[in-house]
BANUTI-239408 format. One record per atom (N, C-alpha, C, O, CB): residue number from 1; residue in three letters; atom name; x, y, z. Coordinates in steps of 0.2 Angstrom, whole numbers. Atoms other than C-alpha are relative to their C-alpha. Glycine has a CB too. Example, Ala and Ser with C-alpha at 12.3 -4.5 7.8 and 13.67 -1.06 7.14 Angstrom:
2
{1; ALA; N; {4; -6; 0}}
{1; ALA; CA; {62; -22; 39}}
{1; ALA; C; {4; 6; 0}}
{1; ALA; O; {9; 5; 3}}
{1; ALA; CB; {-5; 0; 6}}
{2; SER; N; {-4; -6; -1}}
{2; SER; CA; {68; -5; 36}}
{2; SER; C; {-4; 5; 3}}
{2; SER; O; {-1; 11; 4}}
{2; SER; CB; {2; 2; -7}}
% end
This chain:
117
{1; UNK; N; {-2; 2; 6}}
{1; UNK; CA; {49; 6; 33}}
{1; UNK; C; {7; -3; 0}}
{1; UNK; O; {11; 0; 2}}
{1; UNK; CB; {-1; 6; -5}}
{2; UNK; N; {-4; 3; 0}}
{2; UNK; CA; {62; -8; 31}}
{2; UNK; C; {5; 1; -6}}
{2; UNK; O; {11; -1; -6}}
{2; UNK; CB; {-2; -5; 1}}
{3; UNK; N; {-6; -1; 7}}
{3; UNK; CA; {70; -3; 15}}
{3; UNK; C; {-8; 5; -5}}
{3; UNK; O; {-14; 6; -5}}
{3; UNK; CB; {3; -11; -6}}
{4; UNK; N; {3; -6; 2}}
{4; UNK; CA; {64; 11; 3}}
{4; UNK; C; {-3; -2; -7}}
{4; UNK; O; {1; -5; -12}}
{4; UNK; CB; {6; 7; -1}}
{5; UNK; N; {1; 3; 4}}
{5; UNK; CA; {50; 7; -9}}
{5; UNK; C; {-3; 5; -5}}
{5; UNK; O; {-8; 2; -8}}
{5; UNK; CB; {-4; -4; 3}}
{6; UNK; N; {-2; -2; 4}}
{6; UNK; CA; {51; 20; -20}}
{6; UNK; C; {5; -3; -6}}
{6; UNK; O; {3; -5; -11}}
{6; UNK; CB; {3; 4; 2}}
{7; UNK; N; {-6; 8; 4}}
{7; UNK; CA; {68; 9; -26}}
{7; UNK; C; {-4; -4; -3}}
{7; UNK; O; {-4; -4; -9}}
{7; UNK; CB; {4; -7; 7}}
{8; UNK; N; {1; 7; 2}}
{8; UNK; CA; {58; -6; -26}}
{8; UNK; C; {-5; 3; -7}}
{8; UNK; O; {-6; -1; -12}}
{8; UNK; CB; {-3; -7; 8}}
{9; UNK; N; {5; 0; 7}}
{9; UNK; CA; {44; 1; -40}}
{9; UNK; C; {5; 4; -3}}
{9; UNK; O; {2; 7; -8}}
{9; UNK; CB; {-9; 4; -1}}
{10; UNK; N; {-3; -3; 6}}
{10; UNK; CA; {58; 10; -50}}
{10; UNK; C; {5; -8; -4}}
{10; UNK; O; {7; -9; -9}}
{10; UNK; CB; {6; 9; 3}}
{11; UNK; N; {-7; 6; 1}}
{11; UNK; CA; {69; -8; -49}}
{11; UNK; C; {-6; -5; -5}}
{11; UNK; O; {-5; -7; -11}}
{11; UNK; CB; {3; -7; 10}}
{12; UNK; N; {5; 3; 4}}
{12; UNK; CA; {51; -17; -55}}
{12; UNK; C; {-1; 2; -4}}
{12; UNK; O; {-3; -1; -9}}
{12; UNK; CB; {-5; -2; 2}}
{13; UNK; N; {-1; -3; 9}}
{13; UNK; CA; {51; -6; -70}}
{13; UNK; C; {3; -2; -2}}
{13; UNK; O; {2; -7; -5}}
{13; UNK; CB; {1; 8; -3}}
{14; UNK; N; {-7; 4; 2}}
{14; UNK; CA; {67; -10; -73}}
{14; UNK; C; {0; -5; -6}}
{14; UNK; O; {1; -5; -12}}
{14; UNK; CB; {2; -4; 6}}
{15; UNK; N; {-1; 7; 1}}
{15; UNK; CA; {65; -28; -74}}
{15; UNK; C; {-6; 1; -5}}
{15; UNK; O; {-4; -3; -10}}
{15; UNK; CB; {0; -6; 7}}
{16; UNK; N; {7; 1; 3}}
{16; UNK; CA; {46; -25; -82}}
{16; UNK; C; {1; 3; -7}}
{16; UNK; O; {-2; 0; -12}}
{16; UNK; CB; {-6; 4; 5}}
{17; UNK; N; {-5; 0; 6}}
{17; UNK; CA; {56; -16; -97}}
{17; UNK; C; {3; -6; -3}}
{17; UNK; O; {2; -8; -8}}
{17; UNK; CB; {4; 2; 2}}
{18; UNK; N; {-4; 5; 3}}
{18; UNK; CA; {67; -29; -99}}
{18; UNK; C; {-2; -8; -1}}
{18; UNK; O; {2; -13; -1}}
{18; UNK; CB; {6; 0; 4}}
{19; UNK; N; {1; 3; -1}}
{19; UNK; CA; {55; -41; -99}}
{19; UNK; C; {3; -7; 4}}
{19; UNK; O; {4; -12; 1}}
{19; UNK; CB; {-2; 1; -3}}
{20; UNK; N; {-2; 5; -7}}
{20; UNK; CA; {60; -51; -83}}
{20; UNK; C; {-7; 0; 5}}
{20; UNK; O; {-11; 5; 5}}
{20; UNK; CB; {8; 4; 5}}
{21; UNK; N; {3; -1; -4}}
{21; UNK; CA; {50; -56; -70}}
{21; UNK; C; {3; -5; 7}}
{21; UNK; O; {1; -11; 8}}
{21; UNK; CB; {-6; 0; -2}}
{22; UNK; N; {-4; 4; -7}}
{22; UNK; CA; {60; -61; -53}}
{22; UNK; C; {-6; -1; 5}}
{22; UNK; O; {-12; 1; 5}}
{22; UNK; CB; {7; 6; 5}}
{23; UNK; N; {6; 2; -7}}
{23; UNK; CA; {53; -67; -37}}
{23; UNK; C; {2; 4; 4}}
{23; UNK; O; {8; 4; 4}}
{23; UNK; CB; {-1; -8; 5}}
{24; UNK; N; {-1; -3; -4}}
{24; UNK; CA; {52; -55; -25}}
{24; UNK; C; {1; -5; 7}}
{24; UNK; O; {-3; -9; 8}}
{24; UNK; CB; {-3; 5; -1}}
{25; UNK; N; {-1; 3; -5}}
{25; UNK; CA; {60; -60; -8}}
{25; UNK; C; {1; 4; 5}}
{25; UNK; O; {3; 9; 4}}
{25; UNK; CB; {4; -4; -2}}
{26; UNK; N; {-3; -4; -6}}
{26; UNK; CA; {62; -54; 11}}
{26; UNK; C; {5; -1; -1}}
{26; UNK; O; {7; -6; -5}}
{26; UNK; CB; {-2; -1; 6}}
{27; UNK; N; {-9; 3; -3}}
{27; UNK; CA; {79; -54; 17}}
{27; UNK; C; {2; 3; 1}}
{27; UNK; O; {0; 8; -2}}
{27; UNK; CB; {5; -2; -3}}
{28; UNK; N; {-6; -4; -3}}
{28; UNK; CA; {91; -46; 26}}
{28; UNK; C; {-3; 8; 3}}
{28; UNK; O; {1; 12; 3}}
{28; UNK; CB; {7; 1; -7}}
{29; UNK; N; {2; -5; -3}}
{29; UNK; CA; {79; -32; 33}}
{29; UNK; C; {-3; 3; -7}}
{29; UNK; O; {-5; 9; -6}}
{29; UNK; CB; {4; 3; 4}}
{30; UNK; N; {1; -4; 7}}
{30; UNK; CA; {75; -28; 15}}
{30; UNK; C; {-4; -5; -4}}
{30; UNK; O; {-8; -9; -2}}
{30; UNK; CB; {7; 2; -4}}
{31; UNK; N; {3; 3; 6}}
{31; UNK; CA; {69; -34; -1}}
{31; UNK; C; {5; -3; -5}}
{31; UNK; O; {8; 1; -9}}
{31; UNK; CB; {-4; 5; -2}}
{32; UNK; N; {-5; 5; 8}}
{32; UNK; CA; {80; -48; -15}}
{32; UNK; C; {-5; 1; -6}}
{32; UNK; O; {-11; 1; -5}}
{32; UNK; CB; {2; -10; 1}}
{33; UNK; N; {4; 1; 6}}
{33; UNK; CA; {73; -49; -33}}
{33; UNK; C; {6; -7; -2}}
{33; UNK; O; {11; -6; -4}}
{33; UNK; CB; {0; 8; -7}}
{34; UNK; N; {-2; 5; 4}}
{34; UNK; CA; {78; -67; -38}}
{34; UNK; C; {-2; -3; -7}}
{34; UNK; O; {-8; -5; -9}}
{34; UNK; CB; {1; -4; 4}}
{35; UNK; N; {1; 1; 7}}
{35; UNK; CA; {81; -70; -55}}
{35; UNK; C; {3; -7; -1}}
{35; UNK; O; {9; -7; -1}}
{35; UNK; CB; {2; 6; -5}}
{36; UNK; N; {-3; 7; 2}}
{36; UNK; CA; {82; -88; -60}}
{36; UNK; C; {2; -4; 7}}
{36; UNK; O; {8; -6; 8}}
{36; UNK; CB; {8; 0; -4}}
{37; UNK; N; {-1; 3; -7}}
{37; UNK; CA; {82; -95; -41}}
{37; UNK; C; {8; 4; 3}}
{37; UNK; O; {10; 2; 8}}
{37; UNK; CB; {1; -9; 0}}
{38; UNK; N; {-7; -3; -2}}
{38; UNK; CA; {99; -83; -41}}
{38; UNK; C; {-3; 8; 3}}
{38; UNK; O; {-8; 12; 2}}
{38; UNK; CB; {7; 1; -9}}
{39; UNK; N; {2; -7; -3}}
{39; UNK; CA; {99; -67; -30}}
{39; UNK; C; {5; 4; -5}}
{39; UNK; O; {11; 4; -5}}
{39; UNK; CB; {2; 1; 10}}
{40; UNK; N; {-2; -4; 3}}
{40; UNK; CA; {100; -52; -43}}
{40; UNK; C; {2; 7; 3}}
{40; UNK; O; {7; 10; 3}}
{40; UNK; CB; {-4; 0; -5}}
{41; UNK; N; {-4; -6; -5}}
{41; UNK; CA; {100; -36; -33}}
{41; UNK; C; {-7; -1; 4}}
{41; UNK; O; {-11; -4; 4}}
{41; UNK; CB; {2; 9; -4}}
{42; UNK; N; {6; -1; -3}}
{42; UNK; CA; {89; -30; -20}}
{42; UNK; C; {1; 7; 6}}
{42; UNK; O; {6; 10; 4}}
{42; UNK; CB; {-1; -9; 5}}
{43; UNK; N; {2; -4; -4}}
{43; UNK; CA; {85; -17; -7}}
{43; UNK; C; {5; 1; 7}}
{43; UNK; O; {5; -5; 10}}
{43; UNK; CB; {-7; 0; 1}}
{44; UNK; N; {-3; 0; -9}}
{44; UNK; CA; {94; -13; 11}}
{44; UNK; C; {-1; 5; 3}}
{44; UNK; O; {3; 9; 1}}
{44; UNK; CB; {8; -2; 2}}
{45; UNK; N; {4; -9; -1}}
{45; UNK; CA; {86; 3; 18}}
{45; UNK; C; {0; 1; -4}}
{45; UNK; O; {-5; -2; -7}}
{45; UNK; CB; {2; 5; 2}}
{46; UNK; N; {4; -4; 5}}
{46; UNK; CA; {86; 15; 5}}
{46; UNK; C; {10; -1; -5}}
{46; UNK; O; {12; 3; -9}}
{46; UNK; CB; {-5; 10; 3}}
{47; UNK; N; {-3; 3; 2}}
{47; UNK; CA; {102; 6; -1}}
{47; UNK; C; {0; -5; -7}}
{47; UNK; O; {-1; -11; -4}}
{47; UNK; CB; {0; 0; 3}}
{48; UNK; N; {2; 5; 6}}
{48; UNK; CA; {102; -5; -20}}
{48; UNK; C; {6; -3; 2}}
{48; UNK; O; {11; -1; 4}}
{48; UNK; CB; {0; 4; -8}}
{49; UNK; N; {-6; 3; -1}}
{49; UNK; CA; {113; -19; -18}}
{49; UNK; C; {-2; -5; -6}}
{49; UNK; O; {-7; -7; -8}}
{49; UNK; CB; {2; -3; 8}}
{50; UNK; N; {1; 4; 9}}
{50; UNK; CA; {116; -28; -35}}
{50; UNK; C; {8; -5; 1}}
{50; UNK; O; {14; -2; 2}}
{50; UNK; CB; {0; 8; -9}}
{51; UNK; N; {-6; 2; 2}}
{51; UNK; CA; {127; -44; -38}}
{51; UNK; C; {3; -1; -9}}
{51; UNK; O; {2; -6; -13}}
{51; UNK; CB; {0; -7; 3}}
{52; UNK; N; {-4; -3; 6}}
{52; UNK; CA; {138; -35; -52}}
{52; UNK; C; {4; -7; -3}}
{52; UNK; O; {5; -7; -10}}
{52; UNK; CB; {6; 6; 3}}
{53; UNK; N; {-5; 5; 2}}
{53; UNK; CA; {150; -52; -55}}
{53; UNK; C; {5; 2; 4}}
{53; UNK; O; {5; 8; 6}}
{53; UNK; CB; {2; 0; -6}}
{54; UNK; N; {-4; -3; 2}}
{54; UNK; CA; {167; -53; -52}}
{54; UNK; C; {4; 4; -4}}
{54; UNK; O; {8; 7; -1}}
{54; UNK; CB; {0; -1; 1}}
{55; UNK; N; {-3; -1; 5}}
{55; UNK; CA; {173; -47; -68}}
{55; UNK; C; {-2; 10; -2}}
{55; UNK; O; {0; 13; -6}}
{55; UNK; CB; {-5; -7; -6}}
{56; UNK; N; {3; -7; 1}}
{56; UNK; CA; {163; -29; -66}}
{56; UNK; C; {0; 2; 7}}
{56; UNK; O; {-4; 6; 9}}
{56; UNK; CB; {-8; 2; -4}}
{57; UNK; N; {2; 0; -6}}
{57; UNK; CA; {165; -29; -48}}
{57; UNK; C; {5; 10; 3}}
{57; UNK; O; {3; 15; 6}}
{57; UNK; CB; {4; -9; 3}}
{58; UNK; N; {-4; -7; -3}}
{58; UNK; CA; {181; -16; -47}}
{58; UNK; C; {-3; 7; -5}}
{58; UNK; O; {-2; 13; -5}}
{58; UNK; CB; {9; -2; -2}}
{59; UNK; N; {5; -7; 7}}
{59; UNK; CA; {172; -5; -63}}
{59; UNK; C; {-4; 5; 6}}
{59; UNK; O; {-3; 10; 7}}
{59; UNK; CB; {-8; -6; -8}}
{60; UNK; N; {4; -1; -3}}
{60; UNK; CA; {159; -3; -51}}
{60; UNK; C; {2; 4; 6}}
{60; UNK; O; {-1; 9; 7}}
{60; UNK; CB; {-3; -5; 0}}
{61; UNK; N; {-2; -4; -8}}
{61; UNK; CA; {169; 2; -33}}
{61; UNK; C; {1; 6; -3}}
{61; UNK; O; {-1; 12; -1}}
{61; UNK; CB; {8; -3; 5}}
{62; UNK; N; {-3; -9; 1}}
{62; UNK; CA; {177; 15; -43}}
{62; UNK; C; {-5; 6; -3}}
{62; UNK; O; {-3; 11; -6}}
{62; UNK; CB; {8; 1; -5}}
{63; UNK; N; {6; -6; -2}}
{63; UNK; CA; {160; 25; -44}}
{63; UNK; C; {-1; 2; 5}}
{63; UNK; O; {-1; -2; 9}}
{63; UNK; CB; {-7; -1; -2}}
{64; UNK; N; {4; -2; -4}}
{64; UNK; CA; {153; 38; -35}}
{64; UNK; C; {-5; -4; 4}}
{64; UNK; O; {-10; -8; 1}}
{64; UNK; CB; {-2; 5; -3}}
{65; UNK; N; {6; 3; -4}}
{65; UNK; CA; {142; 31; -21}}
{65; UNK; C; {1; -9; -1}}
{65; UNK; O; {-4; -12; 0}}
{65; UNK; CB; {-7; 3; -4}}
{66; UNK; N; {2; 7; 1}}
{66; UNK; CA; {147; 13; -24}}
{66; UNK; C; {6; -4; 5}}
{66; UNK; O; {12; -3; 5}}
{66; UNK; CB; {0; -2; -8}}
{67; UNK; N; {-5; 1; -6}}
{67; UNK; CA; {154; 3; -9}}
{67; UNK; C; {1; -9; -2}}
{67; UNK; O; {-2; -12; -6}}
{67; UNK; CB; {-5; 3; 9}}
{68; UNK; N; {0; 8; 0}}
{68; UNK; CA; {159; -18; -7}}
{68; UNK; C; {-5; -1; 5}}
{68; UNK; O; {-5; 2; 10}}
{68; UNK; CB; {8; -4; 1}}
{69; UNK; N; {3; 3; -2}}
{69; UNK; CA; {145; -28; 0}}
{69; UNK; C; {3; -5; 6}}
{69; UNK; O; {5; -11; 5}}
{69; UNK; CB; {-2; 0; -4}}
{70; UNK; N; {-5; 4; -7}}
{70; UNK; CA; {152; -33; 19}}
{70; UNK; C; {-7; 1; 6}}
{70; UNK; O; {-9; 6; 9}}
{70; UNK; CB; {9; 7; 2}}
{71; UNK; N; {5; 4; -6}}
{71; UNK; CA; {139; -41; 32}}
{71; UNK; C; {2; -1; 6}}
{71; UNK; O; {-1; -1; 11}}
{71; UNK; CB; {-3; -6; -2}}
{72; UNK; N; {-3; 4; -4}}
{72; UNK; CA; {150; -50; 40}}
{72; UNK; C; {7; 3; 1}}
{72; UNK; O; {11; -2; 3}}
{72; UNK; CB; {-1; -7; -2}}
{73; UNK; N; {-7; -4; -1}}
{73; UNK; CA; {167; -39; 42}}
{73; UNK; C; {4; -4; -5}}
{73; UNK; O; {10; -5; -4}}
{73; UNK; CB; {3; 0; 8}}
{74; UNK; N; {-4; 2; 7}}
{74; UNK; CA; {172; -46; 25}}
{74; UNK; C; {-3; 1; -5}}
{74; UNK; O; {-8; -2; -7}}
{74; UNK; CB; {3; -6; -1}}
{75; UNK; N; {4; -2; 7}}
{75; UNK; CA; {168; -39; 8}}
{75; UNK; C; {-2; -7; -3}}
{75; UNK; O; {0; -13; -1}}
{75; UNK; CB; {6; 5; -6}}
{76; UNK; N; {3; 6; 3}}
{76; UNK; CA; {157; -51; -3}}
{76; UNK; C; {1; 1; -8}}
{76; UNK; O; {-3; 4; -11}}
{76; UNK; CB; {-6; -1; 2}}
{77; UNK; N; {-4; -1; 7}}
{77; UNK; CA; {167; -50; -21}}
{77; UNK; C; {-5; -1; -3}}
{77; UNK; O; {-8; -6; -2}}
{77; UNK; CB; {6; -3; -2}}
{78; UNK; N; {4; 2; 4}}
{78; UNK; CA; {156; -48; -33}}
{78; UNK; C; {-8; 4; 2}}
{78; UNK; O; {-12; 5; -3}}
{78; UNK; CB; {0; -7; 1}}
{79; UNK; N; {3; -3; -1}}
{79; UNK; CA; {142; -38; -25}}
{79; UNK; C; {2; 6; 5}}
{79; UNK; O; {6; 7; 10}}
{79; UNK; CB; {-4; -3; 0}}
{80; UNK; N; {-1; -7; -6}}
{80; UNK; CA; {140; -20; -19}}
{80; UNK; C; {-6; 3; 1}}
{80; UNK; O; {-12; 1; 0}}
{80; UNK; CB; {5; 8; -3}}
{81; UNK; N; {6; -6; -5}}
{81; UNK; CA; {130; -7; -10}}
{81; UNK; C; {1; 5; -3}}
{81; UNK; O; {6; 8; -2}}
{81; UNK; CB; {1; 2; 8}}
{82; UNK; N; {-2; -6; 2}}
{82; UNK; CA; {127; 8; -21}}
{82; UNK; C; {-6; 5; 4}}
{82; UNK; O; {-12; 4; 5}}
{82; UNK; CB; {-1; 0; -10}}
{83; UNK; N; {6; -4; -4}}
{83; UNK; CA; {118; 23; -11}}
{83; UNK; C; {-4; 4; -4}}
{83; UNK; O; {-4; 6; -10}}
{83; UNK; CB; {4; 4; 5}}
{84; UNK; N; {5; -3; 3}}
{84; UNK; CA; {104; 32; -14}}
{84; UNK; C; {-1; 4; -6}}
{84; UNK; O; {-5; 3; -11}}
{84; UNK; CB; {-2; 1; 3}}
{85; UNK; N; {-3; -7; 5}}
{85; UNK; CA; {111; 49; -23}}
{85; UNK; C; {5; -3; -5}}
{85; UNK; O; {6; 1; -10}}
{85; UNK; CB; {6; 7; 4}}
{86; UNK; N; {-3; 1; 4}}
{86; UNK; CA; {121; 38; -34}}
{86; UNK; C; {-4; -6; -6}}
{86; UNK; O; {-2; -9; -10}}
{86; UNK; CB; {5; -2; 4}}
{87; UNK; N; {4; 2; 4}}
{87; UNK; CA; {105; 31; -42}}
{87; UNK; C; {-5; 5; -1}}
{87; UNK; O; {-11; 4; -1}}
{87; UNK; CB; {-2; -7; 3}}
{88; UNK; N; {7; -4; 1}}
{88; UNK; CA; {95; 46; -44}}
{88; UNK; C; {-2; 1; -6}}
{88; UNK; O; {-7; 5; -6}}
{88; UNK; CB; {-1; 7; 4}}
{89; UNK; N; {3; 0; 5}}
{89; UNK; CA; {93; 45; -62}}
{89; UNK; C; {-2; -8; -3}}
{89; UNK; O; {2; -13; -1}}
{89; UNK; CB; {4; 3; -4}}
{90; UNK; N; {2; 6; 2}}
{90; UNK; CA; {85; 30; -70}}
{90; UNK; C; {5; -2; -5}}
{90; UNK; O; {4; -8; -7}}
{90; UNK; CB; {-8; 0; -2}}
{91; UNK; N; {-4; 1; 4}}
{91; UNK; CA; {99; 30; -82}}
{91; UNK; C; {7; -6; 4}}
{91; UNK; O; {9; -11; 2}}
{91; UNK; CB; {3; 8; -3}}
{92; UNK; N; {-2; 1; -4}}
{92; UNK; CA; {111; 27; -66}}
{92; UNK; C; {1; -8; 5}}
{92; UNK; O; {5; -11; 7}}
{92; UNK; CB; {-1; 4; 1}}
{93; UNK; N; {3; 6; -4}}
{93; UNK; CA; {99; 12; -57}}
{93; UNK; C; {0; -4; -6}}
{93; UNK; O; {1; -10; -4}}
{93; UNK; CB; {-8; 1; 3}}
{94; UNK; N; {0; 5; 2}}
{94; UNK; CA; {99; 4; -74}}
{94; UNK; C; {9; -2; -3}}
{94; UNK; O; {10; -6; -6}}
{94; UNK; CB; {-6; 0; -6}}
{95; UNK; N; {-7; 1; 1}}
{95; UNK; CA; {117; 3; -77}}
{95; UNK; C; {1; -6; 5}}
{95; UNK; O; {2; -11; 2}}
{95; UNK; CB; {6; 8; 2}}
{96; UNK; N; {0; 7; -4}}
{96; UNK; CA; {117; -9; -61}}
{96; UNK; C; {-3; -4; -2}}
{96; UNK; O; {0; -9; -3}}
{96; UNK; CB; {-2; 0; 7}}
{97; UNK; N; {5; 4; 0}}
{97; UNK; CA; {103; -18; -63}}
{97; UNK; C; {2; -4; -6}}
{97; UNK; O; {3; -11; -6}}
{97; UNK; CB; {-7; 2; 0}}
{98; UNK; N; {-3; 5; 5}}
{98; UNK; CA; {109; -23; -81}}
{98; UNK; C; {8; -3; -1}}
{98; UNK; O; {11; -6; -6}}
{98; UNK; CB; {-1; 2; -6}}
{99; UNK; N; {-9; 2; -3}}
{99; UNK; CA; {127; -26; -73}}
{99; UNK; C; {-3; -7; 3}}
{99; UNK; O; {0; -12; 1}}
{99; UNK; CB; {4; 6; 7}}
{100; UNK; N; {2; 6; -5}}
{100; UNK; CA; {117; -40; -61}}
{100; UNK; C; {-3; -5; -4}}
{100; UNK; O; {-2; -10; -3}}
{100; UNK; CB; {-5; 1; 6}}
{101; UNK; N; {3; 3; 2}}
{101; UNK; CA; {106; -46; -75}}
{101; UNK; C; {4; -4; -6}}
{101; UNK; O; {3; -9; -9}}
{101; UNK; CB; {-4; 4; -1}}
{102; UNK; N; {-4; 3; 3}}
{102; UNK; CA; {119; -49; -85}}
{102; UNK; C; {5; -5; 3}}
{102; UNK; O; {9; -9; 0}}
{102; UNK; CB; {2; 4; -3}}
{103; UNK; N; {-4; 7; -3}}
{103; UNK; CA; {128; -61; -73}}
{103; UNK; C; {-2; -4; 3}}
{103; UNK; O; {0; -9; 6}}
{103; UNK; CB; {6; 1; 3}}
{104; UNK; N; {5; 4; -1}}
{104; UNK; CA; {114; -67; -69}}
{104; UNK; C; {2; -10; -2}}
{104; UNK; O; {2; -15; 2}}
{104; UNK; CB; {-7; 4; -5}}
{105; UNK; N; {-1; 7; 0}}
{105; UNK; CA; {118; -84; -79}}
{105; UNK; C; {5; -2; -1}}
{105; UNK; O; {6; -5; -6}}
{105; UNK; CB; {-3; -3; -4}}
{106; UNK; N; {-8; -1; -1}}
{106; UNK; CA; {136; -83; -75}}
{106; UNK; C; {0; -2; 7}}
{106; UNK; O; {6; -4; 9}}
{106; UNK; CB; {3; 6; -1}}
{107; UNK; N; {1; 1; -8}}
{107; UNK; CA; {130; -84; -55}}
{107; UNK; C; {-3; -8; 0}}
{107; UNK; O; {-6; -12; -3}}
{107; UNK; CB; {-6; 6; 4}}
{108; UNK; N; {1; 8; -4}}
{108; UNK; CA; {130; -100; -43}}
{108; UNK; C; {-7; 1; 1}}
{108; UNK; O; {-9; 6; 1}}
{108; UNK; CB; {5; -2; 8}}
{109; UNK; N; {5; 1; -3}}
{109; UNK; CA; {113; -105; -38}}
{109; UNK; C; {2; 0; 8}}
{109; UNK; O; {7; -3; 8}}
{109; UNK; CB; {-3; -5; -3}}
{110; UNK; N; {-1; 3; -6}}
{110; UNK; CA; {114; -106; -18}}
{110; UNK; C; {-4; -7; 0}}
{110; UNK; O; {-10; -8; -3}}
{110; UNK; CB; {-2; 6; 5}}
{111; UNK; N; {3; 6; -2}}
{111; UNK; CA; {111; -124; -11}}
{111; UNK; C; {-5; 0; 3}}
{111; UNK; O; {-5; 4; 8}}
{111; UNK; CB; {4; -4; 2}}
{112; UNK; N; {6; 1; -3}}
{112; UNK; CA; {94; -128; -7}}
{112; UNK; C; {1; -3; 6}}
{112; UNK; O; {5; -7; 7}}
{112; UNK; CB; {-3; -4; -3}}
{113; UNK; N; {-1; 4; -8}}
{113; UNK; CA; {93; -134; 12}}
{113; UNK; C; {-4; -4; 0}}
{113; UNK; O; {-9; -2; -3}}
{113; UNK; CB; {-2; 4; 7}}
{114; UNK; N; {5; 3; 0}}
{114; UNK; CA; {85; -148; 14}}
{114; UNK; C; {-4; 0; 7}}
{114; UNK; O; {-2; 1; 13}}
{114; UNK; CB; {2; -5; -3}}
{115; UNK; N; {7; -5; -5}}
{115; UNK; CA; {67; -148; 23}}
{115; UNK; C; {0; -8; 4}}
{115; UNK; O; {1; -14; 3}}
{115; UNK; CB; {-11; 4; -5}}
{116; UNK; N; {-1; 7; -8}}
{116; UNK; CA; {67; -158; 42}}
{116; UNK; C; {-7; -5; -1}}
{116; UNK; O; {-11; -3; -6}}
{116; UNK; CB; {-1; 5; 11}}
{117; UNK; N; {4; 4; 2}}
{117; UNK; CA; {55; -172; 42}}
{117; UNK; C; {-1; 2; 8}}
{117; UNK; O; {-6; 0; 11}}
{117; UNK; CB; {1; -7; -5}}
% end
């Protein structure tokens, strides 16, 4: 199992609540929910990684269980990595999710690559 799919049906309630419906995507060994062609949060083991904004970015570090999102040996401002015990109520998991959903249309789209002929 590449990422923990408990997470991913408690995250699709979530969104299925809030009437949203992202594309689910592979990625990064895990699973993304993009919402609006924008990556909103997604899965990394049994890890939630959600892009919070900048603007809720430091709110967020200074919780229990909530780390900066770093791939590449440099944090990525704006999103984090909250661990598992720090989402074990659904009260908890939606606190992020409507942190991402809300800066959802405040986020860059990434640039499309264009396809080789």
């Amino acid at each position: 199992m590449a990422y923990d799919t408990h997470l991913a049906e408690r995250i699709t309630r979530v969104f299925n609540e809030r009437k949203h419906n992202p594309r689910e995507m592979k990625m990064m060994g895990g699973i993304c929910y993009m919402l609006d062609e924008k990556m909103c949060v997604g899965i990394v083991k049994n890890q939630l990684m959600a892009r919070v904004g900048p603007d809720n970015y430091e709110k967020c570090l200074a919780k229990p269980g909530c780390s900066e999102m770093n791939f590449t040996g440099r944090a990525m401002k704006g999103y984090v990595f909250v661990n598992e015990d720090a989402i074990d109520t659904d009260k908890d998991l939606e606190f992020y999710i409507d942190l991402a959903i809300g800066f959802n249309p405040l986020a860059k789209a990434s640039k499309k690559k264009a396809k080789k002929k």
